[in-house]
C-alpha positions, -999 to 999 in steps of 0.1 A, spaced: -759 629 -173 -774 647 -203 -762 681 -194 -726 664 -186 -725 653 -223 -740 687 -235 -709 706 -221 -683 679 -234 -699 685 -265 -698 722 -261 -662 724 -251 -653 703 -280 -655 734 -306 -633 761 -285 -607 728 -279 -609 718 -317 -606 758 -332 -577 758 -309 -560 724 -321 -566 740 -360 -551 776 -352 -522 764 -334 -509 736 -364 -523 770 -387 -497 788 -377 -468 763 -372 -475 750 -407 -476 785 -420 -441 794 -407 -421 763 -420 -401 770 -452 -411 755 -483 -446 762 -486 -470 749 -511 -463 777 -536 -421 768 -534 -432 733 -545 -450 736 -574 -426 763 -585 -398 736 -580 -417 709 -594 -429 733 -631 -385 743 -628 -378 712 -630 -403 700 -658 -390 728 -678 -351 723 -672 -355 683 -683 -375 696 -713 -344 719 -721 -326 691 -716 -338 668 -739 -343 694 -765 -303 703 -762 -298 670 -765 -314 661 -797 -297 686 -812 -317 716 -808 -317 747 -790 -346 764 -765 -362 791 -785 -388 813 -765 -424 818 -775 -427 856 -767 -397 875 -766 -365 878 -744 -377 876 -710 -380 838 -700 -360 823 -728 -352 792 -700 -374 797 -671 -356 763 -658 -324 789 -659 -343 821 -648 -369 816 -626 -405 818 -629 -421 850 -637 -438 877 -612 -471 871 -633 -468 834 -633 -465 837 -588 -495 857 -590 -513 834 -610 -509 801 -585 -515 822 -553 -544 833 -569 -553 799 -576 -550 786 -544 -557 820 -518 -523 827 -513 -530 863 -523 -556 865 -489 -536 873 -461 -537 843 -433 -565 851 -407 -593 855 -440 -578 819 -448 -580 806 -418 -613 818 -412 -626 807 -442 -619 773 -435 -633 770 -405 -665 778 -428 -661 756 -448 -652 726 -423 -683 735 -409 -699 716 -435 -675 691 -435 -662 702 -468 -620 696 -467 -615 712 -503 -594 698 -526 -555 688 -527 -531 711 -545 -516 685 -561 -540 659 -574 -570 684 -575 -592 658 -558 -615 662 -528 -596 656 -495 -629 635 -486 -625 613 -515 -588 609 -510 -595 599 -476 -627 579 -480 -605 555 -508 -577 551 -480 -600 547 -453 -604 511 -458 -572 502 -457 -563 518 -427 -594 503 -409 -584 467 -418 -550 467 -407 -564 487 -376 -593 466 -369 -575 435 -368 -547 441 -352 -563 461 -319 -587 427 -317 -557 406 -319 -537 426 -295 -570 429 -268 -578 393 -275 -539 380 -265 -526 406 -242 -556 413 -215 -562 374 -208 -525 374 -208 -522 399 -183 -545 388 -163 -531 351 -161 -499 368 -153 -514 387 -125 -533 352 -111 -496 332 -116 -473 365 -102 -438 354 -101 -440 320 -116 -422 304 -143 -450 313 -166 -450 347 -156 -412 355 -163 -403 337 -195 -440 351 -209 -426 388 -196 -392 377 -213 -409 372 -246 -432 402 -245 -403 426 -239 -381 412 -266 -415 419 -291 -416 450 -280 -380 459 -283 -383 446 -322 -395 477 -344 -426 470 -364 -413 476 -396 -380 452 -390 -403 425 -378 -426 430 -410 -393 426 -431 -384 397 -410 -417 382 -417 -414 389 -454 -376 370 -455 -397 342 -438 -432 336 -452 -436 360 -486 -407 342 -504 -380 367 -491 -353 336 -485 -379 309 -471 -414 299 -476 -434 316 -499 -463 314 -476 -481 349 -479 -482 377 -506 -457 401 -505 -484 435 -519 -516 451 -515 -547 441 -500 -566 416 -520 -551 400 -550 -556 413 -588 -583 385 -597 -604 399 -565 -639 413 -578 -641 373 -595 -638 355 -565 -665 340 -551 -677 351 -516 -659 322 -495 -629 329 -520 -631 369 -513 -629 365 -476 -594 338 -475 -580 362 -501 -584 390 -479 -572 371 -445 -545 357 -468 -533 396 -475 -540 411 -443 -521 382 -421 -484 397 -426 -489 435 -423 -512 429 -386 -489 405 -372 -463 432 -379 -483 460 -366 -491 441 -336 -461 432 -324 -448 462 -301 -486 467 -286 -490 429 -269 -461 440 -238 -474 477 -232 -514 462 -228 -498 430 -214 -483 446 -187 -507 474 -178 -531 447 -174 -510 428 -149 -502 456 -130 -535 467 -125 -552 435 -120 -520 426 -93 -527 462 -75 -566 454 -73 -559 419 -60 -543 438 -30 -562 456 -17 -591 450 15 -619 440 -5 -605 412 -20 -595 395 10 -627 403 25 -646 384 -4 -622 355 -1 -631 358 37 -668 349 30 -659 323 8 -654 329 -25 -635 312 -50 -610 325 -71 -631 329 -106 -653 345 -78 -632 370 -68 -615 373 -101 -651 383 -122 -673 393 -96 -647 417 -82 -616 428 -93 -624 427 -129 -644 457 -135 -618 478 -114 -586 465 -126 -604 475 -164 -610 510 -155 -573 519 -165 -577 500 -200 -605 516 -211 -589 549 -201 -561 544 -229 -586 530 -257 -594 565 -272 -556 570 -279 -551 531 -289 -576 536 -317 -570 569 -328 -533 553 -333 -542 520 -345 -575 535 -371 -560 567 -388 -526 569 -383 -511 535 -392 -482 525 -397 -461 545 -424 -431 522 -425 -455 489 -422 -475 503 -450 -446 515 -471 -434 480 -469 -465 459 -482 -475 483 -505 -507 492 -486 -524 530 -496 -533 539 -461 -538 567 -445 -508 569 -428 -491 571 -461 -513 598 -472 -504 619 -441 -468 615 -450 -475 623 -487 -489 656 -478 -463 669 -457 -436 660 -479 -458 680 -510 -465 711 -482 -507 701 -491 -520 723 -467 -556 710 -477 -547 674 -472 -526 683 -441 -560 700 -424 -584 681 -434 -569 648 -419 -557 671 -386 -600 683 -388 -609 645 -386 -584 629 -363 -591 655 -341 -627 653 -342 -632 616 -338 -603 616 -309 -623 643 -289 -656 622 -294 -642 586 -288 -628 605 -249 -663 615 -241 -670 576 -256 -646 566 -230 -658 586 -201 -698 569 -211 -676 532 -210 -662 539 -175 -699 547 -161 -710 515 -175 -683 495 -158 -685 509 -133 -720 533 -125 -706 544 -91 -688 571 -113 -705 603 -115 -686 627 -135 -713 651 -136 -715 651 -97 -677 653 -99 -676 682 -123 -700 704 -104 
């Protein structure tokens, strides 16, 4: 087993340097790189400066002779380009950047954004919290509700129980997060209803005071709304693949030869199918918390204010923050290839007749 989980580990660095040339070199090639935005954004600056100086009565007078006397108008000059490329190693060509920050990701250092100027790994570490609430709570609420609800489904196949419960998990899951989170709001943040729950942010402005018991129903209190939304569309897609695979395990010879010999249902249910029917689960709980811890939910976010990380993913593409933009890709990818060898480890110890390093050789 050691020398199974020594080549994972060993595969993970061609499989990651792969993952970081490939998005390299699409994010290279789209238009509007980081350059074309700041030179918007300084355009911009300067043409509402020229505007409010034309407005007040003045006119734009240039500090240096003829050539930029409106650079809103004009364009930046040559000298200025070469100046921010400089700045930020646009004057290398593309494989010595690439290759230098492989370097320097391998010392987990993510540089800094182009457009704050902080450290991705502060950035990320101030977001981090939120994201893992949110994400926390909501993959224990949606394992807590939807694999006993499965597996009662499964147990009760076909019943009344079984089809208005499917009814009401496929209608959840037809409802898009983010219009059940505004749906919530009209409801139970004073939208048109009660004013139940707060409508922003994660803890309220008079936090740090609280005491301890105060602290944690102030949290709970914030946190309620933005789960339940993000929640929503995961209890029919877990519901349902636990069903299906607890009903295909419940099938087969085994089964009826425990129930043969005597034993009861909770018997067979526990002693039996349970560890097999859970194989498939814990297959897809890499993916289900990559999802749920670091990408969030933009829209759900957006919506109660909350400074995830899925809104600082979106932030950087929008800005072209190739920093920002790689150092989250460095991470996700990183923890998602560790959490699948995780996930291989969990199936032996449900079930230790796997062998994958028999398997592999």
């Amino acid at each position: 087993m050691a020398a199974y989980v020594l080549r994972r580990l060993l595969m993970m660095i061609p499989t990651l340097l792969g993952i970081l040339l490939l998005n390299f070199m699409i994010v290279q090639a789209a238009p509007g790189g980081p350059i074309d935005q700041m030179l918007a954004r300084f355009e911009g600056m300067s043409s509402d400066s020229s505007t409010r100086l034309q407005s007040g009565g003045g006119e734009v007078v240039s500090s240096g002779g003829g050539e930029s006397q409106s650079r809103g108008s004009r364009g930046m000059s040559d000298q200025f380009v070469k100046r921010l490329e400089e700045r930020f190693g646009f004057d290398r060509p593309a494989h010595e950047r690439f290759f230098s920050m492989l370097k320097d990701y391998a010392r987990f250092d993510l540089g800094k954004s182009f457009v704050s100027g902080e450290k991705v790994t502060v950035m990320m570490l101030d977001r981090l919290p939120v994201s893992i609430s949110l994400g926390l709570w909501t993959m224990l609420l949606v394992y807590l509700v939807s694999i006993p609800l499965g597996i009662r489904k499964a147990m009760h196949h076909g019943s009344r129980f079984d089809i208005w419960t499917s009814g009401l998990v496929i209608v959840g899951y037809a409802i898009p997060g983010f219009l059940f989170a505004i749906l919530l709001i009209v409801l139970f943040a004073g939208g048109s209803y009660w004013d139940i729950f707060p409508l922003r942010g994660l803890t309220s402005p008079d936090f740090d005071s609280l005491s301890v018991w105060g602290k944690i129903k102030d949290y709970f209190w914030h946190i309620t709304l933005p789960v339940l939304a993000s929640a929503i569309g995961s209890f029919a897609t877990l519901a349902m693949l636990t069903k299906n695979s607890f009903l295909d395990e419940i099938h087969k010879q085994y089964v009826l030869t425990a129930r043969a010999k005597g034993a009861n249902d909770k018997q067979v249910l526990y002693g039996h199918v349970f560890r097999n029917a859970m194989l498939i689960i814990i297959a897809g709980l890499p993916a289900a918390l990559i999802g749920i811890f670091f990408t969030g939910s933009l829209l759900i976010e957006v919506i109660f204010s909350l400074n995830g990380l899925g809104l600082l993913g979106f932030e950087a593409v929008m800005n072209r923050d190739y920093p920002v933009i790689f150092g989250t890709l460095y991470l996700y990818t990183l923890i998602g290839l560790l959490l699948k060898l995780v996930s291989d480890l969990t199936y032996i110890w449900v079930d230790p007749r796997i062998d994958f390093a028999t398997r592999e050789s």
